[in-house]
N, C-alpha and C positions, 0 to 999 in steps of 0.2 A: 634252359637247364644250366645250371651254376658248373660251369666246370672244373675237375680238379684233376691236375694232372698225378700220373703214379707213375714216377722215374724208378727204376726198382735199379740196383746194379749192384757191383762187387763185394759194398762195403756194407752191406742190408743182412750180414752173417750174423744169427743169432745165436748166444750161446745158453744154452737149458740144466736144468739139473747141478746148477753150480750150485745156489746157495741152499748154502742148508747141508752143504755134504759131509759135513764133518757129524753129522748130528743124528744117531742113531733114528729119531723120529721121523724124521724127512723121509729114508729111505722106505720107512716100513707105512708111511701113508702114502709116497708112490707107485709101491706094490698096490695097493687098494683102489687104486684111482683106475678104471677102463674106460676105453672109449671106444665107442662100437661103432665102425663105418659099413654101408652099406651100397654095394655098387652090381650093376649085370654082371653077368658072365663073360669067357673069353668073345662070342659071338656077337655079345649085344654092348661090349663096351669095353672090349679090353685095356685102354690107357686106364680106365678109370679104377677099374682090381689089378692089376701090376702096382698103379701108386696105396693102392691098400696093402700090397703084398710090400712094399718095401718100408712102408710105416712097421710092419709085421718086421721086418729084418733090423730093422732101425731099435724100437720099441721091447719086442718083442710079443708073444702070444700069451693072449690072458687064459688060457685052457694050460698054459703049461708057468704059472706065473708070471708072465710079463703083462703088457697094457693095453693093445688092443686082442678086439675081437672082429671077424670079419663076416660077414654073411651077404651072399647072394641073393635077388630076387628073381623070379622065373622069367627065360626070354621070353614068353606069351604072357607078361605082365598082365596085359590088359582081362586077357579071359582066365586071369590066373587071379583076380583084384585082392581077394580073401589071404590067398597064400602070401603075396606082395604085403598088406599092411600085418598080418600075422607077424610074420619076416621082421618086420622094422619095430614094431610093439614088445617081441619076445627080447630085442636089445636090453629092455627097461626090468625087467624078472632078475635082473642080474643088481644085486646091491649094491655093489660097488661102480657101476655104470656112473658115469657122470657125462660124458660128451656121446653124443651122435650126430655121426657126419650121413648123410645121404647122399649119394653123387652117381647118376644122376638122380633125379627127385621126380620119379616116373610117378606113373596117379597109382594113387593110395595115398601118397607120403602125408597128405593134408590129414586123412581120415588117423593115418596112425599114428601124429604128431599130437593129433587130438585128445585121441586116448591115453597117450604118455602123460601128457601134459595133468590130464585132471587125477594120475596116481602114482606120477612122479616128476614135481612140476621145479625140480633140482636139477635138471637134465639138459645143459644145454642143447641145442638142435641147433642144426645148420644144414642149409639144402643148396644143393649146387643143378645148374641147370634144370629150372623146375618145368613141369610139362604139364601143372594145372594152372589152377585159376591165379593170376599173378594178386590179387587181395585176399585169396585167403591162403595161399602159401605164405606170405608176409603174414597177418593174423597169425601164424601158428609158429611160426621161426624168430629167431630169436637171430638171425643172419640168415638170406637168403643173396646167392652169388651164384651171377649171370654172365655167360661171354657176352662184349653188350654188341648184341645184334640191332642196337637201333644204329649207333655208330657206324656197324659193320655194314649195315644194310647198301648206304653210303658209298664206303668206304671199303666194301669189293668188287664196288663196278667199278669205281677209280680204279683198280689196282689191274682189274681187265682191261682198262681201256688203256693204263701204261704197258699190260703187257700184249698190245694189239688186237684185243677183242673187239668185232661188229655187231657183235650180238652176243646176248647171253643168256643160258637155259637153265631154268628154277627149275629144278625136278622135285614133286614131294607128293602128298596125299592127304586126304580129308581129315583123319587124326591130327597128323603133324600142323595143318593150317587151322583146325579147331586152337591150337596154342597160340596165348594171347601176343607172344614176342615172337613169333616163329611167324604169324600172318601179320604184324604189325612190320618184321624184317621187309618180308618179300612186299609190303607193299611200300617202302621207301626205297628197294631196291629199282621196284618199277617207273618209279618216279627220275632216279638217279640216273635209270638209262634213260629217260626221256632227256632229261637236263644235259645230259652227255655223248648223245647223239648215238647212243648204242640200242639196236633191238633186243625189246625183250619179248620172250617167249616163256609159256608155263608147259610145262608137260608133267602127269602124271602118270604115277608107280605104285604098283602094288604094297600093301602096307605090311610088312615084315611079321607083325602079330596075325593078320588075318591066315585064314585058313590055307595060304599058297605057303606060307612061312618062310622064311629068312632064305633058304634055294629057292624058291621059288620065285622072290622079290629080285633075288641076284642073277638069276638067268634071265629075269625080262631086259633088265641094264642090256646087259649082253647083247642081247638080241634085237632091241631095238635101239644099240650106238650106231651102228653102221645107217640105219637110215636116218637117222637125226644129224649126222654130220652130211651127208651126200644133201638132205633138205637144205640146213642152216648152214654150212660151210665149216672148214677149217678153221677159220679165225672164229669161231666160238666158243666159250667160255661157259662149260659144263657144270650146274652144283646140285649136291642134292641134300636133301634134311636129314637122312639117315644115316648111320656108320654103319650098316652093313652094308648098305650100296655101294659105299665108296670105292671099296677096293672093285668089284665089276667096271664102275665108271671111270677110275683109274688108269686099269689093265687097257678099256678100248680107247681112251683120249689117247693115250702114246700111242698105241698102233693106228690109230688115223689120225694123229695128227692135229689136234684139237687140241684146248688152253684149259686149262685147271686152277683156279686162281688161290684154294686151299678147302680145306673139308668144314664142315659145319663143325665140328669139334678139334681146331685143326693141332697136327702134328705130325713128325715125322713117319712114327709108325702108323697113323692114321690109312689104314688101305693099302700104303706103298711096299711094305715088305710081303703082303699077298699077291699082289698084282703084279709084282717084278719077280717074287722066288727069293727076295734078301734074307741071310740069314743074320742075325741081331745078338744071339747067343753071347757072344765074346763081348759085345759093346752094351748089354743089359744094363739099363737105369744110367747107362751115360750117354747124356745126349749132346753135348757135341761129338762125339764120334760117331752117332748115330746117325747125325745130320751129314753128316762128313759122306757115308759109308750108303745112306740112302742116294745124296746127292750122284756120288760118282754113278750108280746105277743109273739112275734119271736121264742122265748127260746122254750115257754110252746109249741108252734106248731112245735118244734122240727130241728126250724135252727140256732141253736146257733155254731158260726163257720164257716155256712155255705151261711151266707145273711150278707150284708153291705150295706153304704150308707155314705152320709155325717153328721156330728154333726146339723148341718145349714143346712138350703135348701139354694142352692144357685140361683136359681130362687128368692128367695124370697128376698132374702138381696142383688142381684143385684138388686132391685126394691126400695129395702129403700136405700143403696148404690149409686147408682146415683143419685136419685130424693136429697140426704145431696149433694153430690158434686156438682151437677148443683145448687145449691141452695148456698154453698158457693162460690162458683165462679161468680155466676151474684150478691152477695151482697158484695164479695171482699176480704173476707176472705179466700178465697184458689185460688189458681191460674191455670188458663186453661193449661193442657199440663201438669202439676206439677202430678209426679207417686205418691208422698210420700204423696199429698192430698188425693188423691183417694185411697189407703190406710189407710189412717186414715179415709175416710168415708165408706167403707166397715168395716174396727176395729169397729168403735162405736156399729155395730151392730153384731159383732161374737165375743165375751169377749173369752177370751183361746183358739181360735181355731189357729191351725197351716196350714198357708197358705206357699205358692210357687209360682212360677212362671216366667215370662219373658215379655219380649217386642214381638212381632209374626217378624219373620225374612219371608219375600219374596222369594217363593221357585224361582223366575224367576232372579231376580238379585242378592242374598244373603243377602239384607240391611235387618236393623229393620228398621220398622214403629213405629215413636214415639208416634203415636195416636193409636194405636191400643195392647190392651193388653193383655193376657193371666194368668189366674190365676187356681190354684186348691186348694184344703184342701186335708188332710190325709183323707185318707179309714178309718171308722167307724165300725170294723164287729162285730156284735150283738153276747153277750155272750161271747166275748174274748176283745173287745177292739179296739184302732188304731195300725194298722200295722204299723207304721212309713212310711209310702210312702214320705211324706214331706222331709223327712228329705234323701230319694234315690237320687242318682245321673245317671242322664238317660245318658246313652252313646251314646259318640258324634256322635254316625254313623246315628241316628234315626234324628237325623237334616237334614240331607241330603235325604231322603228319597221322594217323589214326588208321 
């Protein structure tokens, strides 16, 4: 894979809505211009509708004149499939629609990218985190952006084994490893522990959509931490594919004692302000003081060293993230396709954070997809700092890996 790095930092500030201000027309085709993002609920993804709510505070509400519009898709996505692509199709009914962000890009997104496409094929789409088929989420997008979990796969058993993990425990489910990057991760991960001299284990969890639902997926965590640490030991390094897990699996790593090396979607509020009782209210959408403010918690419950995360939620600033890029790009100021745009609309919203990544290389022919990208930040771990992961270089063997 051709690598290309993404230094994002202070001076990555974009400024919008300059040209043209003097000039009656500008403003009255900005009013016209919406952009519909679409993300779960507080349960099933809250970094991801916080950064749609604060595009919404930014922007403004296209129901009351301003420029986006925001809509939900049902936590039982899956047995919900109809209402989910409904959801994301009904975006397009709106005339003045020109961007859709999807974040995440739970199944339906293909089927109602589809249909946008062939009656309003003017519409940019953008899917963030996608959870179907990675060829035809590409086929249908027009930008398709991934945390890049081949990287990562790598490169969080490194970050366990600098934070003293002997082992480490994949927790997921049949859906989640049905996804092409999600079972392509775990299984560079299990390679990585091999390479690295760390135990790997899988253990599986009820599926949050099936019929136990989202409590019921959270009280298995629960219930079965204490015998997964007493089995595999304290120096274990706990993950799981889900975000609603995470806060259960959270809550019991600090009370016994276990390694946390960051969340599948990782960030500060990712689980930690459930799991601990923090409250965020005053420090809202500002995330160093969040980080600040989750950290000291951490410390005081006694995981300092031993829990991570990212600076930024990255749920959340793919959500402001795309919704600036589609937004430069349908008013012309950045260009469709252009990495170093989208870069700079991720930058405006993560000031010092050190990014990475690549273009996603096709395990079936070896090409990159020029639409489809990959990105991470450095590991974050509470009480000590960033590991430098950013700055690792993953060995070329973990490219190949299938």
């Amino acid at each position: 894979m051709l690598k290309r790095s993404l230094a994002i930092g202070l001076s990555l500030m974009l400024t919008f809505g300059m040209v043209g201000c003097a000039k009656k027309p500008a403003v009255t085709e900005t009013k016209k211009m919406h952009i519909g993002i679409v993300t779960g609920t507080v349960s099933q993804g809250e970094d991801d509708l916080r950064g749609a709510e604060a595009m919404i505070k930014k922007y403004g509400d296209a129901a009351s004149g301003g420029m986006i519009k925001h809509v939900t898709y049902p936590d039982n996505f899956t047995q919900e499939l109809e209402t989910t692509i409904s959801t994301i199709t009904g975006l397009a009914d709106d005339a003045d629609m020109k961007v859709i962000v999807v974040n995440q890009a739970v199944p339906g997104t293909v089927a109602a990218f589809k249909q946008i496409r062939e009656k309003r094929p003017d519409i940019l789409l953008l899917a963030n985190s996608s959870q179907e088929d990675t060829a035809m989420i590409e086929a249908t997008s027009d930008l398709v952006v991934d945390p890049d979990n081949v990287n990562r796969g790598y490169l969080m058993i490194l970050a366990a084994k600098k934070m003293g993990a002997k082992t480490f425990v994949h927790i997921s489910f049949p859906r989640h490893m049905s996804i092409e990057l999600l079972s392509l991760r775990k299984n560079i991960m299990q390679q990585a522990c091999k390479d690295l001299g760390i135990k790997f284990v899988f253990e599986t969890a009820p599926d949050p959509t099936s019929d136990v639902g989202i409590p019921g997926a959270q009280q298995f965590i629960l219930e079965k931490m204490p015998a997964w640490v007493a089995k595999y030991g304290k120096d274990t390094a706990f993950f799981c594919t889900n975000d609603a897990q995470t806060e259960p699996l959270l809550k019991r790593v600090a009370e016994l004692g276990a390694i946390f090396v960051e969340p599948d979607l990782p960030s500060p509020v990712m689980g930690y302000p459930g799991a601990f009782g923090i409250d965020l209210k005053a420090e809202a959408g500002n995330w160093p003081e969040i980080l600040k403010k989750v950290e000291a918690t951490v410390v005081a419950k006694g995981g300092s060293g031993r829990m991570g995360t990212w600076a930024y939620s990255y749920g959340y600033t793919a959500s402001e993230g795309l919704v600036e890029y589609g937004k430069g790009v349908a008013e012309g100021t950045m260009k469709k396709g252009n990495l170093a745009d989208l870069i700079k609309a991720f930058g405006q919203y993560t000031p010092g954070a050190e990014w990475n990544g690549s273009l996603y290389t096709d395990r079936v022919s070896g090409k990159e997809i020029s639409n489809h990208v990959m990105v991470y930040q450095d590991t974050y771990v509470f009480g000590k700092g960033y590991l430098g992961n950013s700055k690792e270089v993953v060995p070329p063997v973990y490219k190949t890996i299938k």
